[in-house]
C-alpha positions as CSV (number, residue, x, y, z in Angstrom):
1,X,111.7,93.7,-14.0
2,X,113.9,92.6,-11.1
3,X,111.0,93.2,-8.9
4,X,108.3,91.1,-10.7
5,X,110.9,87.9,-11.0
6,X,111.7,87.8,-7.3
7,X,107.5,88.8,-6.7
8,X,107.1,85.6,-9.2
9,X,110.0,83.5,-7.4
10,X,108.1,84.2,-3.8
11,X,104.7,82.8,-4.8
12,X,106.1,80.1,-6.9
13,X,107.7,78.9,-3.7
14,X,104.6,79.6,-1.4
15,X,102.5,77.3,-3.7
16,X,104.6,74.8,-4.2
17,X,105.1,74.5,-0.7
18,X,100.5,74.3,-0.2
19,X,100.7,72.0,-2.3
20,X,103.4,69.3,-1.1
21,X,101.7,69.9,2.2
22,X,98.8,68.5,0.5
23,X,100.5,65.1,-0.3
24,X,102.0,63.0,-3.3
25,X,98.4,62.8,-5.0
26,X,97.4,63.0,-8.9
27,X,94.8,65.3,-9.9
28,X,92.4,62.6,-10.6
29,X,92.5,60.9,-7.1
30,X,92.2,64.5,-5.4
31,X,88.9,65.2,-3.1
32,X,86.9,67.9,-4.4
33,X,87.8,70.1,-1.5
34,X,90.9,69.4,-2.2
35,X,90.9,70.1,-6.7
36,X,89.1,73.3,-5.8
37,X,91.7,74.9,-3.1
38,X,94.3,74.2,-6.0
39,X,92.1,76.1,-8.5
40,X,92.0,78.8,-6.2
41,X,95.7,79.0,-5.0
42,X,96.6,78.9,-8.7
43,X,94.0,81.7,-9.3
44,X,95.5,83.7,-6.1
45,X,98.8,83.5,-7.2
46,X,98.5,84.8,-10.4
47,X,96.9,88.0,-9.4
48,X,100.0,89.5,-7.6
49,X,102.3,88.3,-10.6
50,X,100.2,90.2,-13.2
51,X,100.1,93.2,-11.6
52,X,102.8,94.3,-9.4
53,X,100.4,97.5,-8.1
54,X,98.9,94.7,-6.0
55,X,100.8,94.4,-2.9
56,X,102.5,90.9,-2.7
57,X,101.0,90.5,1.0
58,X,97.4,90.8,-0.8
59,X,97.8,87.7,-2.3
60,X,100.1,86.0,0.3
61,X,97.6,86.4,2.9
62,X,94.6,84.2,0.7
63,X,97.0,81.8,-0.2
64,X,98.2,80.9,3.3
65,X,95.0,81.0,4.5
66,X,93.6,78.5,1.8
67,X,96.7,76.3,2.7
68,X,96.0,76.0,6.6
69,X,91.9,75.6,6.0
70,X,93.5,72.7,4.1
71,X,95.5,71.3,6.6
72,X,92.4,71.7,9.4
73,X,90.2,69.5,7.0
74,X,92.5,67.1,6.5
75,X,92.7,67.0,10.4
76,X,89.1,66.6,10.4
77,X,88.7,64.2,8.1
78,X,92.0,61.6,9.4
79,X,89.9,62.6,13.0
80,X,86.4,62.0,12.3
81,X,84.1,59.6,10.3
82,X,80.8,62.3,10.4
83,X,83.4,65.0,9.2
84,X,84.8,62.7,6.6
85,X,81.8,62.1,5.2
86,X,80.1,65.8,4.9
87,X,83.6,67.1,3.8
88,X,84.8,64.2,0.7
89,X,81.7,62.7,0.8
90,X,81.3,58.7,0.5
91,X,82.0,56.0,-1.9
92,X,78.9,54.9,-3.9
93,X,78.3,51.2,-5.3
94,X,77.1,51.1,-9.2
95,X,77.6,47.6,-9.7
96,X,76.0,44.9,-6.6
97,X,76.3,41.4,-7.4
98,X,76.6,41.3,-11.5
99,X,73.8,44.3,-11.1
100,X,73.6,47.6,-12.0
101,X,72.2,49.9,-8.7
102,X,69.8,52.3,-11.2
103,X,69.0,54.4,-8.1
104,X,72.9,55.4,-7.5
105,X,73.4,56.4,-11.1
106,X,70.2,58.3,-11.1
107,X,71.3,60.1,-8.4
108,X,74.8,60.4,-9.2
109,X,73.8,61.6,-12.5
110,X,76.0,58.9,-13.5
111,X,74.9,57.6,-17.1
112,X,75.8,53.7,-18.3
113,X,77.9,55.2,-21.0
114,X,80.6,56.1,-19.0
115,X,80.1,53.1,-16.3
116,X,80.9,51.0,-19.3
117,X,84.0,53.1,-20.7
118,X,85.1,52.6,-17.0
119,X,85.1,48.7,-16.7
120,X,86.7,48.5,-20.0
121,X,89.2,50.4,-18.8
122,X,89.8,48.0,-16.2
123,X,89.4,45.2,-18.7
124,X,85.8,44.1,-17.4
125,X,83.7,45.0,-20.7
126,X,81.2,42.5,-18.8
127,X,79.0,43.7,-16.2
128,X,77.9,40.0,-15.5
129,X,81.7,39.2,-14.6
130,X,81.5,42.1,-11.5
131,X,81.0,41.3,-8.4
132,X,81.3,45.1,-7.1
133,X,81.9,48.6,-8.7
134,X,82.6,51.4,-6.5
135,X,82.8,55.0,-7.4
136,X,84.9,56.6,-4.9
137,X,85.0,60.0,-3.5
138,X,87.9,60.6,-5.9
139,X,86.0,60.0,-8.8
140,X,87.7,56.9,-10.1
141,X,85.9,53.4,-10.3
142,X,86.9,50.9,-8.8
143,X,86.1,47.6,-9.6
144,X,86.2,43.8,-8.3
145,X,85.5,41.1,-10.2
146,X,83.4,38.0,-9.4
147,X,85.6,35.0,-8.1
148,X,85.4,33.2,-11.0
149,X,86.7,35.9,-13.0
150,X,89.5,36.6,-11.2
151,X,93.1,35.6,-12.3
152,X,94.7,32.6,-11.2
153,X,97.3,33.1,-8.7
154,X,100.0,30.6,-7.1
155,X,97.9,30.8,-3.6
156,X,94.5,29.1,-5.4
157,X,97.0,26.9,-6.9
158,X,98.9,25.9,-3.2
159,X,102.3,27.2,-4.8
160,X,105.5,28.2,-2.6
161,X,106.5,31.6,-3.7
162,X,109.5,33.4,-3.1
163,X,109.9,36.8,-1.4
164,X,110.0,39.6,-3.9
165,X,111.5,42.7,-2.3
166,X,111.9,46.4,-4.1
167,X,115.1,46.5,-6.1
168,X,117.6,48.7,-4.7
169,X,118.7,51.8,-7.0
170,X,122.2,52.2,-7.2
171,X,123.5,54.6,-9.9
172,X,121.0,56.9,-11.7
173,X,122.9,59.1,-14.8
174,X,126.5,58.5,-13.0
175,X,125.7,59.3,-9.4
176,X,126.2,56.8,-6.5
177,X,123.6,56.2,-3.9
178,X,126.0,55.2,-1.4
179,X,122.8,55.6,0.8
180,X,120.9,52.6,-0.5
181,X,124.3,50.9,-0.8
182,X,125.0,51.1,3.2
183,X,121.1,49.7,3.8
184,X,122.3,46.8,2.3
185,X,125.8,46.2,4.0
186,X,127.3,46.7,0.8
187,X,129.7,50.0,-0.1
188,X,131.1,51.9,-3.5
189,X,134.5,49.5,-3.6
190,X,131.9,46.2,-3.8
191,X,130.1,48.0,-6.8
192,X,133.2,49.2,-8.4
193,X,133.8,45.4,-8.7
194,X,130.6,44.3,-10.1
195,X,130.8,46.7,-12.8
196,X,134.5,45.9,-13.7
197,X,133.5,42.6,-14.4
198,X,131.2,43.8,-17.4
199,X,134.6,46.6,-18.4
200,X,133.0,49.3,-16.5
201,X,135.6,51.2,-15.0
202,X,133.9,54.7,-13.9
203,X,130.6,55.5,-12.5
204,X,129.7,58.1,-14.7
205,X,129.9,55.7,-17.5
206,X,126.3,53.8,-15.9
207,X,122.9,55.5,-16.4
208,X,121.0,53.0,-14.4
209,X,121.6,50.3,-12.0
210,X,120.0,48.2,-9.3
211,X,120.1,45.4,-7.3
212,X,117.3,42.8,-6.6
213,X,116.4,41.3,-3.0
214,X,117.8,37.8,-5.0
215,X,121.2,40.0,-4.8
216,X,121.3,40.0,-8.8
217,X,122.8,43.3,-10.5
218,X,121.0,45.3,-13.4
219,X,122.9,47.9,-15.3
220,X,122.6,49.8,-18.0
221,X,125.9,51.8,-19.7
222,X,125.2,54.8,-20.9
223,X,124.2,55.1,-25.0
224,X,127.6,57.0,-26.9
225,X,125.9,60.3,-27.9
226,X,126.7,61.5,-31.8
């Protein structure tokens, strides 16, 4: 019992580790090298948990290996355009100029069906109103609009526009980021004064807050819990 929980805990750890050493990617935008090396480690590990006759080296060993053959393509590919291409392939254009490209869906094996429940997912039901749509090597479309079509922003329109930064977080669920608070020259006391003009006295009384690069403060007190 004892055994198979810390057998479990090691290759929990070991594949966690592959796969943040894979990056901060979805599923969906993974190369197929990649989606198929997580298959595999997933497959791997759950050999040596099933069955504790199998040594736990015998399924270490695969996994590692799978997660440094990882690390060497991604070398390869961030290295070299020819490797980049033969390993995730390259990006394909199904739309050219209002146009569908008949020969890339052919070969693709890409019917209009689903081209068309893609642009409607990016709110272009009209092919007429794209100027380019480009299946990546991730699988997902992605599509730009014809000038005309696109939406009006303050630049067409010779509009001054202010910075926008990233709000700061502050407090999350109670807990001070005093962190983010010394990136802005501010500290805990200036906060503890902020808040105690709204009757917040405590910290642990705020589930969210943040501050805005116009220096405005967003809080949120917790919800009383019945």
């Amino acid at each position: 019992m004892i055994l198979g929980i810390i057998r479990t805990l090691i290759l929990f750890s070991v594949v966690v580790i592959g796969l943040r050493l894979m990056g901060k990617r979805q599923i969906g935008q993974l190369q197929p090298y990649e989606l198929v090396i997580v298959i595999m480690l997933s497959a791997l590990a759950a050999i040596p948990m099933e069955n504790t006759g199998v040594p736990l080296i015998s399924g270490l060993i695969p996994i590692l290996t799978l997660i440094v053959l990882h690390v060497a393509l991604s070398v390869a590919t961030l290295k070299s355009e020819k490797a980049r291409g033969v390993i995730c392939g390259t990006p394909s254009v199904l739309i050219e100029n209002g146009k569908i490209v008949q020969q890339e869906l052919s070969r693709l094996r890409y019917n209009i069906n689903e081209l068309m429940e893609q642009l409607r997912a990016k709110n272009m039901p009209n092919i007429a109103d794209v100027e380019f749509a480009i299946l990546e090597t991730s699988g997902q479309l992605s599509v730009i609009p014809k000038s005309q079509k696109r939406p009006l922003i303050p630049e067409d329109m010779n509009l001054p526009t202010k910075y926008e930064g990233l709000p700061v977080t502050l407090i999350i669920d109670g807990y001070v980021f005093h962190k983010n608070l010394a990136k802005i020259n501010l500290n805990e006391d200036w906060l503890r004064a902020e808040l105690q003009k709204f009757n917040i006295k405590n910290f642990k009384d705020v589930l969210f807050a943040s501050l805005d690069s116009e220096g405005k403060l967003f809080f949120q007190p917790k919800a009383e819990v019945i």
